[in-house]
C-alpha positions in Angstrom: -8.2 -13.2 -15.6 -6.9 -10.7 -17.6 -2.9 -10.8 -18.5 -0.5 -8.3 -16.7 0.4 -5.5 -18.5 4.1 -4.8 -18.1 5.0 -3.5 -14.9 8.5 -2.3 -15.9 6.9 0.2 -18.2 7.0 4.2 -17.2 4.0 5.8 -15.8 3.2 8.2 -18.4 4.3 11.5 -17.4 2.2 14.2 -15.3 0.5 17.0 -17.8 1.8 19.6 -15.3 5.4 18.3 -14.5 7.8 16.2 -15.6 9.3 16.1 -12.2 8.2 13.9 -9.3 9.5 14.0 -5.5 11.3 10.5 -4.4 11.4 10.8 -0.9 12.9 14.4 -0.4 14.7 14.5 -4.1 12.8 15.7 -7.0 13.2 13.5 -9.6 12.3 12.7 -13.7 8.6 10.8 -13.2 9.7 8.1 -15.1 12.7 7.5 -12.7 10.8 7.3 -9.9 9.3 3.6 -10.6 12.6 2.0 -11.0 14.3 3.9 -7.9 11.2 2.6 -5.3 11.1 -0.9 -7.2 15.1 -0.8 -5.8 14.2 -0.2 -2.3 11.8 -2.6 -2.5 13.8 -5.3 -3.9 16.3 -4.3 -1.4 14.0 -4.8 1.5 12.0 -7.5 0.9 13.9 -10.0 2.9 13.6 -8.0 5.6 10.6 -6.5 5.4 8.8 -8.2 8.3 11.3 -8.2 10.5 12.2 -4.4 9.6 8.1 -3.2 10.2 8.1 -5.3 13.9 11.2 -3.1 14.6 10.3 0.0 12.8 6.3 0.0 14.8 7.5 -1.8 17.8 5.0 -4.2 16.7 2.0 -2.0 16.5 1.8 -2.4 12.4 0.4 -6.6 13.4 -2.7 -4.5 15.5 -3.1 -1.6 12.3 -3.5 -4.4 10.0 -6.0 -6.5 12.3 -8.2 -3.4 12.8 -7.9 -2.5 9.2 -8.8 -5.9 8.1 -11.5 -6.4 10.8 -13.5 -2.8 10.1 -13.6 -3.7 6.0 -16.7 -4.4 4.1 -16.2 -7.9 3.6 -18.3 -11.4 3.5 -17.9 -14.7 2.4 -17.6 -15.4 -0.8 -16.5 -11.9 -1.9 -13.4 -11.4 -4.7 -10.9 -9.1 -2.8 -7.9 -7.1 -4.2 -5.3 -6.3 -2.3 -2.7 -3.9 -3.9 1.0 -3.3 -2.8 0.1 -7.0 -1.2 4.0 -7.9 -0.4 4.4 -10.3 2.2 0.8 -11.2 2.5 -0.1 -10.1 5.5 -3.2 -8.1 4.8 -4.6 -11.0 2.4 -3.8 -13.4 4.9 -6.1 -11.8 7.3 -8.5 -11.4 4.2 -8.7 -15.1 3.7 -10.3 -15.5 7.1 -13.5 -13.5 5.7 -14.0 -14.1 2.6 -13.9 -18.5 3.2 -13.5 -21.1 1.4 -15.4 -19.6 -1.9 -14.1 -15.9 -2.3 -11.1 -15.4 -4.4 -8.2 -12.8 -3.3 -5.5 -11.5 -5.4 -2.6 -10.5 -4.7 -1.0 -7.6 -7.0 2.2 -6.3 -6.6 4.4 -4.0 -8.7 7.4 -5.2 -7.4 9.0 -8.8 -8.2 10.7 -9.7 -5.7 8.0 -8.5 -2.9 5.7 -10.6 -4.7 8.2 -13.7 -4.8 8.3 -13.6 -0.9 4.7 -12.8 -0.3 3.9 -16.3 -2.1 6.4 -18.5 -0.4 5.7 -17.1 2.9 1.9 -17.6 2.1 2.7 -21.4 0.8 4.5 -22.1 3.9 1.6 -21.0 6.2 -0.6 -23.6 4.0 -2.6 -20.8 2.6 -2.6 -21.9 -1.3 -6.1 -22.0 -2.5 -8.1 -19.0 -3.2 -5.0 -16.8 -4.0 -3.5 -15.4 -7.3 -0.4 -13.1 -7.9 -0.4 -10.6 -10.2 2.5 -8.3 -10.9 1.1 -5.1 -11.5 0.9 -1.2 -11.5 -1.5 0.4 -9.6 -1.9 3.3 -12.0 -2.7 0.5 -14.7 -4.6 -2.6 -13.4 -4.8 -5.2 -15.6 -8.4 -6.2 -14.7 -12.1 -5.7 -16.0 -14.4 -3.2 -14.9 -16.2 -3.9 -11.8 -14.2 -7.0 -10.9 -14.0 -6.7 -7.2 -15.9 -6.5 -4.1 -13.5 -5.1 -1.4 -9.8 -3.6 -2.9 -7.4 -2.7 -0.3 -4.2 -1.0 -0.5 -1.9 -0.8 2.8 1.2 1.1 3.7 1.7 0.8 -0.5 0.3 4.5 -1.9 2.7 6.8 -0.6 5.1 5.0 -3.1 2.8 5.0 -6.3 4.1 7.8 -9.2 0.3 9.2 -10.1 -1.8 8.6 -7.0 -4.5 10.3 -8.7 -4.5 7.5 -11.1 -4.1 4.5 -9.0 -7.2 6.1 -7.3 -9.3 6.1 -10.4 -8.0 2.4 -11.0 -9.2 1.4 -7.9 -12.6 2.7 -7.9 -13.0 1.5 -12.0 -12.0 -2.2 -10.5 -14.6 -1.9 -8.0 -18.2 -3.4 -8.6 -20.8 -1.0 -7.8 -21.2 -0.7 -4.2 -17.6 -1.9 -3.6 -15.5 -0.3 -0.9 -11.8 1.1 -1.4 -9.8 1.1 1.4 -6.2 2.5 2.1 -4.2 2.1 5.4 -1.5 4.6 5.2 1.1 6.2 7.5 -0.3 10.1 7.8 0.5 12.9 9.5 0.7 13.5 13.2 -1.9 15.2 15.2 -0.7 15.6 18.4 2.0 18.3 18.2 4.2 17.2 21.2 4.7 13.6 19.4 5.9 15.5 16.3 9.6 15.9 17.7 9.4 12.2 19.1 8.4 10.9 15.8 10.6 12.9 13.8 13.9 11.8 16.1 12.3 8.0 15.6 12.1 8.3 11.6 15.4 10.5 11.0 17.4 9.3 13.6 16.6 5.3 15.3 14.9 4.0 11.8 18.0 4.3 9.5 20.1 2.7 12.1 17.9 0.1 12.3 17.7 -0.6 8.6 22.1 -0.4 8.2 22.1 -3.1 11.7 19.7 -5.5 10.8 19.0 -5.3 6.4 22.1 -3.7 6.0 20.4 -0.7 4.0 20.0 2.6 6.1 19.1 4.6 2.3 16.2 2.4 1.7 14.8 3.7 5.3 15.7 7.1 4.8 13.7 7.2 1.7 10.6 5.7 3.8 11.2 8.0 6.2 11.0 10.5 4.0 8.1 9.1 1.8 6.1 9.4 4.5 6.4 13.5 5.3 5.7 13.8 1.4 2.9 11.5 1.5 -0.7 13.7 1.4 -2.3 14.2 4.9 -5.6 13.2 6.2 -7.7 15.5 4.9 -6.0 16.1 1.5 -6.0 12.6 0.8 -9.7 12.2 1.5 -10.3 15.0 -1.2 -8.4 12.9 -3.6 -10.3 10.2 -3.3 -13.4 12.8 -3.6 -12.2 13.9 -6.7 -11.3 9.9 -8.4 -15.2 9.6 -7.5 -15.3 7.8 -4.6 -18.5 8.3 -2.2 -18.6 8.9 1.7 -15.4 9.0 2.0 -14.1 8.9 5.7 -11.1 8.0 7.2 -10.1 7.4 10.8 -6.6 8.0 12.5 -5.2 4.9 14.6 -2.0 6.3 17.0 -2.5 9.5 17.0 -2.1 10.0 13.3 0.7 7.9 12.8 -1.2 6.2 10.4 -5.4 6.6 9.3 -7.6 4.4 7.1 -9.2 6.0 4.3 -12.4 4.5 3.2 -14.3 5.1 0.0 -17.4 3.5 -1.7 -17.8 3.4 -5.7 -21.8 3.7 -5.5 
C-alpha cells in the first residue's frame, strides 16, 4: 500500500474563492482543515456516546441499513473514509469475511487513534489497515477498491468536489461509492422541531456531557450548509459517477447517496 501523503497539508485553494464556509463563518480555505481537525480532536472521546445522545440512538439503525443495502461480497477490498470510531467498518467486516481487506482512512489523528483501539478491544484486528488521509488526496492506486464508503464525514471535507473525484478514481470499474450523510428535511412541520433540537438541546448536550458546546454548534451548523439531496446527487453526476440515486431514511434527516464508477 501506497504511503500517506501528509494530511496536515492545505487543500489547495478553490479557483473561484479563497473563502470557504466553517459551519456558518466564512473562512480562508486553508483554515478550514485545521479548525474541523480541532473539533474532531475535541470530540473524539466522546463521539459515541455524543451520536447515541445527539440521534436518540437512531444513527446504530442508519448505519445497519447503510451497511446492509451496499454492494458488497466476500472477499471484496472496502474503503471506508471519515472511518472514526469504526463503526461502519465494523459492520463491513461482517461481509466482506475472512479474505476481503478494509481500510480505514481518516484525516484526523486522534479519531483514528480511538477507532483502532476500540476496534482491537472488540477482537476485530485482522483484515484492517489505518491510514491517515485526505479525502481530496487519497494516497492509493487507481482502481484499488471494490466498495468505498464515506458516512456522516463529507459535510466536513474543504473541496467536496474533489473528494468526489477521489473516490470514484479509487474505485475499480464497476465499484460502488456510497455516502450516508445528514440532508435536508422534507417534511416541513419537522423543520421547526429539528431546528430547536440542533440549535437549542444539541449544544447543551455537548457542554454536559464532552464539555464542548462550540464543537456542536459547528455540527449543527455544518449540517444546514451541507448540499441537499438533489444537489448532492448532481455532484456526484458531475465527478462521473453513474446511476446515481439516493434514498432519504427519517424523513430527510439523513439519505444515502449511491454512485457506480462503470
Amino acid at each position: 500500500m501506497n504511503q500517506p501523503a501528509d494530511p496536515s497539508a492545505p487543500p489547495p485553494a478553490s479557483p473561484s474563492s479563497d473563502t470557504t464556509h466553517f459551519g456558518f463563518r466564512d473562512v480562508p480555505v486553508a483554515e478550514k482543515q485545521k479548525l474541523v481537525g480541532e473539533v474532531f480532536s475535541s470530540v473524539a472521546g466522546k463521539y459515541d456516546l455524543m451520536n447515541d445522545l445527539m440521534s436518540l440512538g437512531i444513527h446504530r439503525v442508519w448505519k445497519r441499513y447503510f451497511v446492509a443495502t451496499a454492494q458488497v461480497r466476500p472477499g471484496d477490498h472496502v474503503l471506508d473514509l471519515a472511518g472514526g470510531t469504526g463503526d461502519i467498518a465494523a459492520l463491513l467486516k461482517d461481509r466482506v469475511g475472512e479474505t476481503g481487506e478494509l481500510v480505514l482512512g481518516d484525516i484526523n489523528g486522534e479519531m483514528l487513534r480511538v477507532g483502532r483501539d476500540r476496534m482491537t478491544d472488540r477482537g476485530n484486528v485482522r483484515g484492517f489497515e489505518y491510514v491517515q488521509c485526505n479525502a481530496e488526496r487519497l494516497p492509493f492506486p487507481d482502481a484499488s477498491f471494490d466498495l468505498v464508503t464515506i458516512a456522516f464525514g463529507l459535510r466536513n471535507v474543504t473541496d467536496k468536489e474533489a473528494a468526489l473525484r477521489e473516490m470514484r478514481r479509487v474505485l475499480k470499474a464497476g465499484g460502488q461509492a456510497r455516502v450516508l450523510e445528514f440532508s435536508e428535511v422534507t417534511a416541513e412541520w419537522f423543520k421547526p422541531v429539528y431546528d430547536f433540537h440542533s440549535f437549542k438541546v444539541l449544544p447543551k448536550l455537548g457542554k454536559l456531557f464532552a464539555n464542548d458546546s462550540a464543537s456542536y454548534q459547528y455540527l449543527a451548523e455544518s449540517i444546514r450548509k451541507h448540499p441537499p439531496q438533489d444537489a448532492l446527487k448532481a455532484m456526484m453526476q458531475e465527478a462521473g459517477f453513474e446511476r446515481c440515486s439516493y434514498k432519504n431514511l427519517s424523513a430527510g434527516i439523513v439519505a444515502i447517496h449511491t454512485g457506480y464508477k462503470i
